[in-house]
Biopython code that builds the backbone (N, CA, C, O; Angstrom):
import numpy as np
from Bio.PDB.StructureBuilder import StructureBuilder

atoms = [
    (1, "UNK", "N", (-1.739, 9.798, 0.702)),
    (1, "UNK", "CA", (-2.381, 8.820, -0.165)),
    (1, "UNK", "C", (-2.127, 9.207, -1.608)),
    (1, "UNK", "O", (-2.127, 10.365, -2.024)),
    (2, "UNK", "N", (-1.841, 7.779, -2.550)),
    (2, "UNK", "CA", (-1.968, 8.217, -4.093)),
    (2, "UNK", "C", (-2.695, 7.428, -4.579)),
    (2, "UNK", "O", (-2.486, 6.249, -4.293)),
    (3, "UNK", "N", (-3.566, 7.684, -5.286)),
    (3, "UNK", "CA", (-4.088, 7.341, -6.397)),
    (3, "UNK", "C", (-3.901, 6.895, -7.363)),
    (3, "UNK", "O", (-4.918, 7.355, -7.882)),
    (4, "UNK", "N", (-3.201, 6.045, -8.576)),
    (4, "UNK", "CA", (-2.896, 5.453, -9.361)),
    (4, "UNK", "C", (-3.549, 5.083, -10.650)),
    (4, "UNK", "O", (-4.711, 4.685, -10.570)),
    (5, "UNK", "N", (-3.137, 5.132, -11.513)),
    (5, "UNK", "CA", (-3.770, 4.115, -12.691)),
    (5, "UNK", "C", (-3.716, 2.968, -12.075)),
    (5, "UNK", "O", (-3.048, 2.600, -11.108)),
    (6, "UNK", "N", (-4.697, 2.293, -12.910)),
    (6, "UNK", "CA", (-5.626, 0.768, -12.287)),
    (6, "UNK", "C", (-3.958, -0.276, -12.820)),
    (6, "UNK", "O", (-3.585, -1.294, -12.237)),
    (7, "UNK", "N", (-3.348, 0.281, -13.856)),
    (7, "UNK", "CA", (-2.627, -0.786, -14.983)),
    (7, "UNK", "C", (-0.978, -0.184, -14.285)),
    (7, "UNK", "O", (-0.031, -0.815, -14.754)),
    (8, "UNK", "N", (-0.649, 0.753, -13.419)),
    (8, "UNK", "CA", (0.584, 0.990, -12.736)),
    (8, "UNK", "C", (0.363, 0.060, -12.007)),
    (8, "UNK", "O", (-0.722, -0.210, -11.492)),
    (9, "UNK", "N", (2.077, -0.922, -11.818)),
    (9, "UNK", "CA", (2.182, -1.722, -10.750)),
    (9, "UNK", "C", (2.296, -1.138, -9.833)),
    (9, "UNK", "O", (2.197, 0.088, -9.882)),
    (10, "UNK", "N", (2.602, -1.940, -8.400)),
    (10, "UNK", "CA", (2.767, -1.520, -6.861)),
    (10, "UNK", "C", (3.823, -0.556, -7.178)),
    (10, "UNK", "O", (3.399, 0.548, -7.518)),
    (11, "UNK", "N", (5.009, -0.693, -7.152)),
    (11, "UNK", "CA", (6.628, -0.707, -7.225)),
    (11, "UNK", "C", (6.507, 0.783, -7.562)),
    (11, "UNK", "O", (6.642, 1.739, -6.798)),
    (12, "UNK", "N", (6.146, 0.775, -9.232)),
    (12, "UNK", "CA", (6.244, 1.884, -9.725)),
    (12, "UNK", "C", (5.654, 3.186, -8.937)),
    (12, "UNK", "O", (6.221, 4.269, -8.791)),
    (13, "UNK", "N", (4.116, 2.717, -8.376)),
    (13, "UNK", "CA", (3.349, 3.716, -7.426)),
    (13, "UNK", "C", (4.353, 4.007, -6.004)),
    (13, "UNK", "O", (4.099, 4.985, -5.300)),
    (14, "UNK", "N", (5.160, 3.351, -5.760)),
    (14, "UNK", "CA", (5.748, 3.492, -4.226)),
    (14, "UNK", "C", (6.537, 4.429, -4.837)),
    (14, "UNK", "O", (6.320, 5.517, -4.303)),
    (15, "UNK", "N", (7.489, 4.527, -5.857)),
    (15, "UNK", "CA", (8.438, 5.121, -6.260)),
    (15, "UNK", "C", (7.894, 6.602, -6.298)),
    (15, "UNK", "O", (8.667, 7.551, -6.170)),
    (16, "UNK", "N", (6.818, 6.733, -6.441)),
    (16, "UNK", "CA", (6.085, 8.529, -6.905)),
    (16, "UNK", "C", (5.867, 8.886, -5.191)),
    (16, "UNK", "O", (6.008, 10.013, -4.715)),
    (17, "UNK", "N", (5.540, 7.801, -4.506)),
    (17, "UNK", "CA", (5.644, 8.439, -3.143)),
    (17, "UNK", "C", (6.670, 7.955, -1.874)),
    (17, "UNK", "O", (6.432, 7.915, -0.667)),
    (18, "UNK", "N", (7.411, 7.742, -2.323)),
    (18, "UNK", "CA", (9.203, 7.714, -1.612)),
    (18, "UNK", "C", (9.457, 9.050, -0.591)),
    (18, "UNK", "O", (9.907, 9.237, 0.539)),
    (19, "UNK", "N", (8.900, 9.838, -1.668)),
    (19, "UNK", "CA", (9.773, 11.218, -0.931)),
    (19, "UNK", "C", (8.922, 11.796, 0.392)),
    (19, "UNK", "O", (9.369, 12.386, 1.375)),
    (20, "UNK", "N", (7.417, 11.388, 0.049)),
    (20, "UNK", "CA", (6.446, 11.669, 0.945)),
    (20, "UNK", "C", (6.174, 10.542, 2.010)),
    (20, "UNK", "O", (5.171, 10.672, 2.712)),
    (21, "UNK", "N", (6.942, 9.506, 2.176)),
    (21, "UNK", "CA", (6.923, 9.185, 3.343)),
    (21, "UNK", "C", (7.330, 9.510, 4.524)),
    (21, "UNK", "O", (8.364, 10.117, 4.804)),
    (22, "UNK", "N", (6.231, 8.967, 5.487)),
    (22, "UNK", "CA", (6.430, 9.870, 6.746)),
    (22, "UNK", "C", (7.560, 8.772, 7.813)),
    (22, "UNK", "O", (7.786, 7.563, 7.766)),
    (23, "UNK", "N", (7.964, 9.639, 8.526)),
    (23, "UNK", "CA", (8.944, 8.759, 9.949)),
    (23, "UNK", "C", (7.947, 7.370, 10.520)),
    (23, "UNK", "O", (6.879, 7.114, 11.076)),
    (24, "UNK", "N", (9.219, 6.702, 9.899)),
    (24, "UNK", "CA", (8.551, 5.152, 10.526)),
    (24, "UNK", "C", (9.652, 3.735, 10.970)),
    (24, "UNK", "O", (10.754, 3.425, 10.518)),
    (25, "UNK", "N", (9.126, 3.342, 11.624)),
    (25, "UNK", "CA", (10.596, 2.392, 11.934)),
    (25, "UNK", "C", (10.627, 0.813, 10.955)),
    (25, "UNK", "O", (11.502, -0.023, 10.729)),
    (26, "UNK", "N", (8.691, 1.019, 10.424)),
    (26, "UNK", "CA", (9.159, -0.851, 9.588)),
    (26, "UNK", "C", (7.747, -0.149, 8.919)),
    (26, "UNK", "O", (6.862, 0.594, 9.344)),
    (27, "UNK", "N", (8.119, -0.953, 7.377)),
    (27, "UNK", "CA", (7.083, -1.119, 6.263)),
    (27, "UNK", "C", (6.591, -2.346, 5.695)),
    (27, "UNK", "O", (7.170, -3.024, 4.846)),
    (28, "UNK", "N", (5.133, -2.648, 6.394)),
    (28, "UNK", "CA", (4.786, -3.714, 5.861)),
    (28, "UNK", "C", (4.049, -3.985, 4.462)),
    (28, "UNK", "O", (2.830, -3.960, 4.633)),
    (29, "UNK", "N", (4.397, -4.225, 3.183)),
    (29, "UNK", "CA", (3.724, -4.192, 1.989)),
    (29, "UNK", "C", (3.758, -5.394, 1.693)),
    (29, "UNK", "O", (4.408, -6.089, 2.474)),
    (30, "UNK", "N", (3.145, -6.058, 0.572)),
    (30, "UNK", "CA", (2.852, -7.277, 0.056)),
    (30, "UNK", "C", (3.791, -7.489, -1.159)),
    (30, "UNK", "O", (4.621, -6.618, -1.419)),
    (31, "UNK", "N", (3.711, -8.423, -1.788)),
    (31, "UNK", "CA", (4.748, -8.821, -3.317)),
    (31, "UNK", "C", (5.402, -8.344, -4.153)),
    (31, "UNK", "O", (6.450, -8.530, -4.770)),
    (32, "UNK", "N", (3.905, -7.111, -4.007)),
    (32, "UNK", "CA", (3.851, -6.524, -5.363)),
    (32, "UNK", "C", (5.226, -5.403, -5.416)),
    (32, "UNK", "O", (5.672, -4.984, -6.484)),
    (33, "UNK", "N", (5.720, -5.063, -4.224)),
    (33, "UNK", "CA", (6.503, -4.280, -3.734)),
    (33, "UNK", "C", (7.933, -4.662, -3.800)),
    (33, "UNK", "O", (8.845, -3.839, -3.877)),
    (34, "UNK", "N", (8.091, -5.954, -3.767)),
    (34, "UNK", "CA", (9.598, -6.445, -3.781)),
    (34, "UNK", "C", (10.407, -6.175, -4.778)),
    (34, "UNK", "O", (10.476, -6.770, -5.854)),
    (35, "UNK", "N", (11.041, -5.241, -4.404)),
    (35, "UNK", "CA", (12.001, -5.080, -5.884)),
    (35, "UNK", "C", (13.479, -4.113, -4.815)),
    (35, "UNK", "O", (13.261, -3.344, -3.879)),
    (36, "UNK", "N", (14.764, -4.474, -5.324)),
    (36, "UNK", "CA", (15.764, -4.264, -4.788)),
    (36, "UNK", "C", (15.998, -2.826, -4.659)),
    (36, "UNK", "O", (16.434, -2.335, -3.619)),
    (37, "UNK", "N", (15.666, -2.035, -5.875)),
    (37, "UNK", "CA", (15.814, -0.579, -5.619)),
    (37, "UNK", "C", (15.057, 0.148, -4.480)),
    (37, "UNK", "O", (15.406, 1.285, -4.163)),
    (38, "UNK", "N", (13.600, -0.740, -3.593)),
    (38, "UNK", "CA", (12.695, 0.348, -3.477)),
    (38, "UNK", "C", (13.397, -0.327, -1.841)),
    (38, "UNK", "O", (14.176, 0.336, -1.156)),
    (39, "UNK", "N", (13.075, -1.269, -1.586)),
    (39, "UNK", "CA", (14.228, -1.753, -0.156)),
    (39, "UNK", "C", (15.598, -1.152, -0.059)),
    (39, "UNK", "O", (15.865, -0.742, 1.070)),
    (40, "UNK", "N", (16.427, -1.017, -0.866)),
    (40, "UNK", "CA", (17.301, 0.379, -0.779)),
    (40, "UNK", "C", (16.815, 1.325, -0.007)),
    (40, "UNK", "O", (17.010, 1.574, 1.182)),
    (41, "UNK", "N", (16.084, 1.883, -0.904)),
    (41, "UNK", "CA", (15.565, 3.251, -0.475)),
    (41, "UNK", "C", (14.422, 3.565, 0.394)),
    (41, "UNK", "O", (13.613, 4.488, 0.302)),
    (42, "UNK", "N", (14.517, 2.576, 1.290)),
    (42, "UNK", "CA", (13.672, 2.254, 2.750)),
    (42, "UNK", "C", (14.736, 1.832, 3.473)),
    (42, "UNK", "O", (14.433, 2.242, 4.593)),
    (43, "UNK", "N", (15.722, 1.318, 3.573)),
    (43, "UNK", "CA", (17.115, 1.316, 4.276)),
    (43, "UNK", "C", (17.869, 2.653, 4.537)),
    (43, "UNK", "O", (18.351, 3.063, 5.593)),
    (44, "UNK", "N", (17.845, 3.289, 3.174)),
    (44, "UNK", "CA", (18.609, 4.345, 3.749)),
    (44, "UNK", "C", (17.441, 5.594, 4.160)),
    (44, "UNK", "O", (17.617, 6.801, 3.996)),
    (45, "UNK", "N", (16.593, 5.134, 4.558)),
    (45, "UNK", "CA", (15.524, 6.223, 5.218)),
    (45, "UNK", "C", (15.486, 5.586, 6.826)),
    (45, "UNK", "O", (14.864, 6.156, 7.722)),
    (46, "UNK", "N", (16.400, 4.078, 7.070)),
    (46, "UNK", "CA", (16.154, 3.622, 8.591)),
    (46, "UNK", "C", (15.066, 2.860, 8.515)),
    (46, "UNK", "O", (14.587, 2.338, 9.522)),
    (47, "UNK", "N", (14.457, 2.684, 7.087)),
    (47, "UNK", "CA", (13.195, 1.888, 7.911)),
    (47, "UNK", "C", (12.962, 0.613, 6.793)),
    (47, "UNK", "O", (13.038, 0.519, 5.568)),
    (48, "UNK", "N", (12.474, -0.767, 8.469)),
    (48, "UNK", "CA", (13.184, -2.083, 7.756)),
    (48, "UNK", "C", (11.985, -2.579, 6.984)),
    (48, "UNK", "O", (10.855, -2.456, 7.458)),
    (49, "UNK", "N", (12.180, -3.088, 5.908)),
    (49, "UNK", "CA", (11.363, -3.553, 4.929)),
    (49, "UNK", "C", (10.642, -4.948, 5.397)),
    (49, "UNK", "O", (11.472, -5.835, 5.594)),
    (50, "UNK", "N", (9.555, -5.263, 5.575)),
    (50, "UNK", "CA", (8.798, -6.226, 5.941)),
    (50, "UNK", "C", (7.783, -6.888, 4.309)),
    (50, "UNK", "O", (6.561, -6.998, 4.400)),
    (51, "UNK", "N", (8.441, -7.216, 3.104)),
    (51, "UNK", "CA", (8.148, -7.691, 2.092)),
    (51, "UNK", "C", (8.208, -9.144, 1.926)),
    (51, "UNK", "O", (9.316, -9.664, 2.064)),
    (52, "UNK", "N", (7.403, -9.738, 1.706)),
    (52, "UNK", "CA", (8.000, -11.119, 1.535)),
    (52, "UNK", "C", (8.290, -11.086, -0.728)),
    (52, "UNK", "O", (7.907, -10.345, -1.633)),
    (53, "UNK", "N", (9.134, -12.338, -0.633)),
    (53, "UNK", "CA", (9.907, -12.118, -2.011)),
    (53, "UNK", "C", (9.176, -12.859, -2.882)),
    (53, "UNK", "O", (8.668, -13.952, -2.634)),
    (54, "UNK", "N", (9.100, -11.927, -4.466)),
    (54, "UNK", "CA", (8.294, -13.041, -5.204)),
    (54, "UNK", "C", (8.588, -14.178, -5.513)),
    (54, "UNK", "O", (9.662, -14.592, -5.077)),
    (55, "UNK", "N", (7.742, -15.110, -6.385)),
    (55, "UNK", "CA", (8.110, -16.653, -6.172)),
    (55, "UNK", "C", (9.888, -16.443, -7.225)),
    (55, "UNK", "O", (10.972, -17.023, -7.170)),
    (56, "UNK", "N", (9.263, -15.185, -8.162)),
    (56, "UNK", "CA", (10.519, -15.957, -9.267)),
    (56, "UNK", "C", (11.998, -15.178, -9.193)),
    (56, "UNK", "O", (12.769, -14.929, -10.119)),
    (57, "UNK", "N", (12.172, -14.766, -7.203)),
    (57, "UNK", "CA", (13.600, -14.526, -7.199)),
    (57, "UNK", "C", (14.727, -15.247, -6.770)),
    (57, "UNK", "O", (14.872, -15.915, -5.746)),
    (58, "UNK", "N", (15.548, -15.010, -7.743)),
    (58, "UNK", "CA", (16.572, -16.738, -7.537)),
    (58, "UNK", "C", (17.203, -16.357, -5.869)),
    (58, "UNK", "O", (17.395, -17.250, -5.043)),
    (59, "UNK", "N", (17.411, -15.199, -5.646)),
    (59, "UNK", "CA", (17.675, -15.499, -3.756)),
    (59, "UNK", "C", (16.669, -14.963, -2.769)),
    (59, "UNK", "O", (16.710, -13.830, -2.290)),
    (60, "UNK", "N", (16.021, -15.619, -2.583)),
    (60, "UNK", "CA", (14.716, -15.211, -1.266)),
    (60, "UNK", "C", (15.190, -13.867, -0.862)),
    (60, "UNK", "O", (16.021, -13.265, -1.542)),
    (61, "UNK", "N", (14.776, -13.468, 0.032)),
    (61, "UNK", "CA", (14.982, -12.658, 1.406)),
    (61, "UNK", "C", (13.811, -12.528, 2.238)),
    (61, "UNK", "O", (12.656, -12.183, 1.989)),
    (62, "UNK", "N", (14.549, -12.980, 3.548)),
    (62, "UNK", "CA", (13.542, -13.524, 4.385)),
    (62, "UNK", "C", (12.928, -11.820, 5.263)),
    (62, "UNK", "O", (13.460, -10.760, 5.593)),
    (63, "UNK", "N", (11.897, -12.276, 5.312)),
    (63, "UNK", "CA", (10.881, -11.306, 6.464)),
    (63, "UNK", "C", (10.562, -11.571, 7.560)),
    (63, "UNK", "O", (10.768, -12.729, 7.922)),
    (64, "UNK", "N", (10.122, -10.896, 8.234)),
    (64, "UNK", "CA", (9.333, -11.672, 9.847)),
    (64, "UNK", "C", (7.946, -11.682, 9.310)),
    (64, "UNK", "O", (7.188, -10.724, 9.158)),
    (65, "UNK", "N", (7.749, -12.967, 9.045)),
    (65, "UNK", "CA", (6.623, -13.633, 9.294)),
    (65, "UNK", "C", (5.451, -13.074, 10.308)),
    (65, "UNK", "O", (4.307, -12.663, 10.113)),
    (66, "UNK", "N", (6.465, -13.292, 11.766)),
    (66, "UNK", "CA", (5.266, -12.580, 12.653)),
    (66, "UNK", "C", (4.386, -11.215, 12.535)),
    (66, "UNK", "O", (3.176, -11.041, 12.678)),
    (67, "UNK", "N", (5.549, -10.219, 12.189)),
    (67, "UNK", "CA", (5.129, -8.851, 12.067)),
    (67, "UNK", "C", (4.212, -8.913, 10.470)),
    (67, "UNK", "O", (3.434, -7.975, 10.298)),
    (68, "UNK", "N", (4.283, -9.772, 9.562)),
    (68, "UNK", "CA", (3.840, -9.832, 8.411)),
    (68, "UNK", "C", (2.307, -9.900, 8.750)),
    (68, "UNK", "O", (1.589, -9.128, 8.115)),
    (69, "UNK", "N", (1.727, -10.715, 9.657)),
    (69, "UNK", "CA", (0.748, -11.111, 9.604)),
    (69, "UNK", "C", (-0.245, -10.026, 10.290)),
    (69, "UNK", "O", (-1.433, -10.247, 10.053)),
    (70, "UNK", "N", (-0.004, -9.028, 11.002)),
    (70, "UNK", "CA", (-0.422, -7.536, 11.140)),
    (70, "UNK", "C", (-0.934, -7.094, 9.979)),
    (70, "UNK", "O", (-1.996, -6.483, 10.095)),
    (71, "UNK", "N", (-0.413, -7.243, 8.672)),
    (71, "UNK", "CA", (-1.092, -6.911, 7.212)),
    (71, "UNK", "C", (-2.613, -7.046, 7.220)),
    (71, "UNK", "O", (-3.178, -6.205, 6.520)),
    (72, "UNK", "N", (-3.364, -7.874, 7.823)),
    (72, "UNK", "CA", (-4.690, -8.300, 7.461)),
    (72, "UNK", "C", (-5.426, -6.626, 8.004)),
    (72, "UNK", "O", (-6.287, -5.936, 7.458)),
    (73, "UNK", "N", (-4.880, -6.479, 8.893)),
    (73, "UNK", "CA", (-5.343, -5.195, 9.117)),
    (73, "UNK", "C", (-5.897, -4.104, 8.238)),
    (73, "UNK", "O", (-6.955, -3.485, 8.350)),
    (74, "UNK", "N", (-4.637, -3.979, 7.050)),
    (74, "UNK", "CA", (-4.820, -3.410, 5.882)),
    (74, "UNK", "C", (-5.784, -3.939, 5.058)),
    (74, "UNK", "O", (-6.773, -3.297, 4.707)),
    (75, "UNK", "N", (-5.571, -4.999, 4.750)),
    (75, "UNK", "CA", (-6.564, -5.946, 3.686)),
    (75, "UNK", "C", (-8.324, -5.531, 4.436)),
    (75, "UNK", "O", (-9.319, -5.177, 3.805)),
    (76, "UNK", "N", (-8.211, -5.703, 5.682)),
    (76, "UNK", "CA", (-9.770, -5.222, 6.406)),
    (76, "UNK", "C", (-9.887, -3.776, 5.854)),
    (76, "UNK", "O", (-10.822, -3.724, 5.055)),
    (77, "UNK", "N", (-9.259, -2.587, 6.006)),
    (77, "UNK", "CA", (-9.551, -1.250, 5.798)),
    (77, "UNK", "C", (-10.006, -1.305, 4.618)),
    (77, "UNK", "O", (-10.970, -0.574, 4.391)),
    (78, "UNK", "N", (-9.474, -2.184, 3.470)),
    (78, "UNK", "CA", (-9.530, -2.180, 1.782)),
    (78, "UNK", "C", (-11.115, -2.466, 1.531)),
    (78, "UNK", "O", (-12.038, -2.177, 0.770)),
    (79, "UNK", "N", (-10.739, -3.374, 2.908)),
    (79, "UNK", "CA", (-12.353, -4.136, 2.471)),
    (79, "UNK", "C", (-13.531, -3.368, 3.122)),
    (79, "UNK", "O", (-14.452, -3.245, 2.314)),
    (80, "UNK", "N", (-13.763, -2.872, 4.200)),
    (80, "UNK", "CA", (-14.558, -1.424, 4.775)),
    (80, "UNK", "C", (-15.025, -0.795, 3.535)),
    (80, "UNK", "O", (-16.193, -0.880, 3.156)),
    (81, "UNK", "N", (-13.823, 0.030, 2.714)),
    (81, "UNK", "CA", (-13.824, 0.820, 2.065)),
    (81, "UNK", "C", (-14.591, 0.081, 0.830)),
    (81, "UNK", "O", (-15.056, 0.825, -0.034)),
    (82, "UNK", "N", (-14.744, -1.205, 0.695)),
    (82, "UNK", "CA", (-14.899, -1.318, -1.020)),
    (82, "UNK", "C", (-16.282, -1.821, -0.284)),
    (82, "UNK", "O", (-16.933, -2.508, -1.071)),
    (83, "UNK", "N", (-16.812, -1.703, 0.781)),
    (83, "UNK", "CA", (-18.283, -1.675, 1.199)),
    (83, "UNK", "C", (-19.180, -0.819, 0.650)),
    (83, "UNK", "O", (-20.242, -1.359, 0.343)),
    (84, "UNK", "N", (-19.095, 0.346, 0.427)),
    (84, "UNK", "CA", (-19.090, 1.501, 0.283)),
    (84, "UNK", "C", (-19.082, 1.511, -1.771)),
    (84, "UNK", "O", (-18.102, 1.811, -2.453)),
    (85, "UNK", "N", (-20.700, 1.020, -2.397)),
    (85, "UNK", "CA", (-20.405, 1.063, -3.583)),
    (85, "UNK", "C", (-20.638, 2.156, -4.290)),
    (85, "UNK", "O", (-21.799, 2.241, -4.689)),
    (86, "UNK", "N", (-20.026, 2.901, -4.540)),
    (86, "UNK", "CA", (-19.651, 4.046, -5.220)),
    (86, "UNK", "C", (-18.272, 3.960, -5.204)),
    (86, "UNK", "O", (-17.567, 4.419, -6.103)),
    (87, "UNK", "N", (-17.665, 3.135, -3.778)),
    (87, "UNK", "CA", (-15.816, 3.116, -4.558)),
    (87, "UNK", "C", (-15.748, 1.936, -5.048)),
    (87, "UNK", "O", (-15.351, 2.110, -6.200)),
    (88, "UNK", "N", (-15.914, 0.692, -4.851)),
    (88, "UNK", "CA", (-15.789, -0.230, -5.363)),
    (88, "UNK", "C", (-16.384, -0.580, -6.518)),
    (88, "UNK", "O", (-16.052, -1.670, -6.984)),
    (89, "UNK", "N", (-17.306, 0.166, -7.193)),
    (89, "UNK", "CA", (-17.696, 0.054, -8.520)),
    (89, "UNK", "C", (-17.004, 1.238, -9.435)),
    (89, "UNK", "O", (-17.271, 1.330, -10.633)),
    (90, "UNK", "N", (-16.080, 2.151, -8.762)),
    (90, "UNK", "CA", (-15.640, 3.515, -9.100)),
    (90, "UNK", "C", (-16.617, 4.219, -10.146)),
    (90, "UNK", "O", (-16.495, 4.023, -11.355)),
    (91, "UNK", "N", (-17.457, 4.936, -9.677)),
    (91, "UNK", "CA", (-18.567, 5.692, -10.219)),
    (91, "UNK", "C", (-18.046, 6.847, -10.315)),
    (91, "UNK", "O", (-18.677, 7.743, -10.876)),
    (92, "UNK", "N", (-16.958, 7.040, -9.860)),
    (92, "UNK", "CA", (-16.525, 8.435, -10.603)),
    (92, "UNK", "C", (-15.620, 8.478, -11.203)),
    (92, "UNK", "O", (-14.514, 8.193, -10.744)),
    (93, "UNK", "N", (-15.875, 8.930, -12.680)),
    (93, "UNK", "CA", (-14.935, 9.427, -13.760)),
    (93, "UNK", "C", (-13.187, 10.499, -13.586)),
    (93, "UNK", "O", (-12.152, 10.110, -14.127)),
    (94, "UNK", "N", (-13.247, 11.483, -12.949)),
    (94, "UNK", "CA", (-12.691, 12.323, -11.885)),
    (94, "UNK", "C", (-11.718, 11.731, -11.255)),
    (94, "UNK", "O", (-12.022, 11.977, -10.088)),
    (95, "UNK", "N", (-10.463, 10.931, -11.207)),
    (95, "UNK", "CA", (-9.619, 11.012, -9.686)),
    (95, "UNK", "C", (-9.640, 12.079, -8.646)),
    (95, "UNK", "O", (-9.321, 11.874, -7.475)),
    (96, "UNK", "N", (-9.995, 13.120, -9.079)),
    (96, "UNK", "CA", (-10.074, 14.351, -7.798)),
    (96, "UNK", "C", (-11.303, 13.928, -6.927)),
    (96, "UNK", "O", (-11.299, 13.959, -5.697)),
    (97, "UNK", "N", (-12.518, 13.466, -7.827)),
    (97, "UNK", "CA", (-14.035, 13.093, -7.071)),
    (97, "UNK", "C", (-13.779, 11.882, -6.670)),
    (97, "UNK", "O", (-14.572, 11.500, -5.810)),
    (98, "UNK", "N", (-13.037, 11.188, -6.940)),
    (98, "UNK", "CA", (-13.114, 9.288, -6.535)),
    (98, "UNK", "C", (-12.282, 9.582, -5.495)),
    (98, "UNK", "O", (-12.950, 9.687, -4.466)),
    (99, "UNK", "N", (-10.853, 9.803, -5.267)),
    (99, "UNK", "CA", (-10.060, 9.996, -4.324)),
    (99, "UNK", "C", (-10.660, 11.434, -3.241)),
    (99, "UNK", "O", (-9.879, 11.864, -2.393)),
    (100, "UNK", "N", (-11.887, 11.987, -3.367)),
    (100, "UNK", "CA", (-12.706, 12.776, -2.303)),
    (100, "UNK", "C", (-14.087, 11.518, -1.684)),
    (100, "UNK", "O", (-14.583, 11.353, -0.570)),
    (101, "UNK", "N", (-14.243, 11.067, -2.572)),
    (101, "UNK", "CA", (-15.551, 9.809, -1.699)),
    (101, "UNK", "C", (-14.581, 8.753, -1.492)),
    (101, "UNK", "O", (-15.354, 7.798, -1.405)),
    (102, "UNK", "N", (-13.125, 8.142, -1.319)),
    (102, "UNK", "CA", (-12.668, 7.796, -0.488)),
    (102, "UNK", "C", (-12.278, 8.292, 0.653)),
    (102, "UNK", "O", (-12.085, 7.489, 1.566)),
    (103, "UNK", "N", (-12.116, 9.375, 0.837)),
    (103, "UNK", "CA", (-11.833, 10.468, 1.853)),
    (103, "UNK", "C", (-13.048, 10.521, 3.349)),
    (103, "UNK", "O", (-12.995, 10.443, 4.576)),
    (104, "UNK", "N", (-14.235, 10.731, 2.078)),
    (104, "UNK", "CA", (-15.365, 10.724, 3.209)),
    (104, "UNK", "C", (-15.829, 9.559, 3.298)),
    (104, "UNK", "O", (-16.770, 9.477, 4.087)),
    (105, "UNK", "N", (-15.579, 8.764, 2.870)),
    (105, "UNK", "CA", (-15.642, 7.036, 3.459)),
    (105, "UNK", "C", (-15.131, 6.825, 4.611)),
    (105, "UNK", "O", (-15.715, 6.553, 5.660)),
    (106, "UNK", "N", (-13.510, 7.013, 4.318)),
    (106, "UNK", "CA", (-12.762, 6.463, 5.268)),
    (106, "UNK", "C", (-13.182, 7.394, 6.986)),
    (106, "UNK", "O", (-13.151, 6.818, 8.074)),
    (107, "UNK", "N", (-13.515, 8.778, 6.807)),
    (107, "UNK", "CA", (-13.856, 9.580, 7.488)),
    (107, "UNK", "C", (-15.246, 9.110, 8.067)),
    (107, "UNK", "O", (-15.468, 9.704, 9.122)),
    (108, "UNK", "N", (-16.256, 8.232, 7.717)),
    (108, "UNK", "CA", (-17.144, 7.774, 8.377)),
    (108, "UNK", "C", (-16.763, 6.712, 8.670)),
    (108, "UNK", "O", (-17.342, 6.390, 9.708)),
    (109, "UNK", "N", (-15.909, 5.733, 8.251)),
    (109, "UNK", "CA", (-15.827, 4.316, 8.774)),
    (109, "UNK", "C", (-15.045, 4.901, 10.273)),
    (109, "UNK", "O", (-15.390, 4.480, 11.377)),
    (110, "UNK", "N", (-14.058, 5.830, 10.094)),
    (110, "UNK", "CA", (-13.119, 6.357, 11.069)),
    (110, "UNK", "C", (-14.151, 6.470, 12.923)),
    (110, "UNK", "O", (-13.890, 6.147, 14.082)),
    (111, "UNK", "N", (-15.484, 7.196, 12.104)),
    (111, "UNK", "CA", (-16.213, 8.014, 13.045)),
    (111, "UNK", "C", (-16.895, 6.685, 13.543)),
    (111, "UNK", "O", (-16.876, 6.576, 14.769)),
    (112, "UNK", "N", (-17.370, 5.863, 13.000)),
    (112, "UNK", "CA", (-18.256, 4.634, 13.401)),
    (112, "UNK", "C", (-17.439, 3.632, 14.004)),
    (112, "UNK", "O", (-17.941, 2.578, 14.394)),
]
sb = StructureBuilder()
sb.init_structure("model")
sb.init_model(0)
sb.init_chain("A")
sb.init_seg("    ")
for serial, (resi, resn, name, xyz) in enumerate(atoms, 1):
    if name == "N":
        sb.init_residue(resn, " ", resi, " ")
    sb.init_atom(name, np.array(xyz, "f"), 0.0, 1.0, " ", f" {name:<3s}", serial, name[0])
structure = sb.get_structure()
């Protein structure tokens, strides 16, 4: 997991953790992610990019739809987690303390 400035786009954040991805055969991310360099460099790791393309690229590239729609999954965990107000209001000053009470969030939603 990384943590980010609120004002770093997607793209840029994937790029800081490229190297730390783990063995996987498909990556499903949202918009914010579409950009030609970072699908590169999920190709030559073997693993197929499941992005759909933003509105303002002059040549699409198509996704599977089907496997796309597995995403909500994610969007649910986001939303678990922003149950939980102390992260969703981020009450802590600290990324070391905010990214530790996501930790033990996710670690009780895990257990429940």
């Amino acid at each position: 997991m990384l943590l980010s400035e609120g004002q770093m786009s997607d793209y840029k954040g994937a790029a800081l953790m490229l190297d730390a991805l783990p063995p996987a055969s498909q990556l499903l991310a949202d918009k914010g992610y579409d950009a030609d360099w970072f699908r590169r460099a999920l190709a030559e790791r073997g693993i197929m990019a499941c992005i759909p393309s933003k509105s303002n690229r002059k040549n699409p590239i198509e996704h599977d739809r089907k496997l796309y729609r597995q995403r909500h999954k994610i969007e649910n965990m986001f939303g678990r987690l922003k149950d939980w107000r102390r992260i969703h209001t981020r009450y802590d000053r600290c990324a070391h303390t905010f990214m530790s009470a996501i930790c033990i969030a996710a670690t009780v939603i895990f257990w429940l």
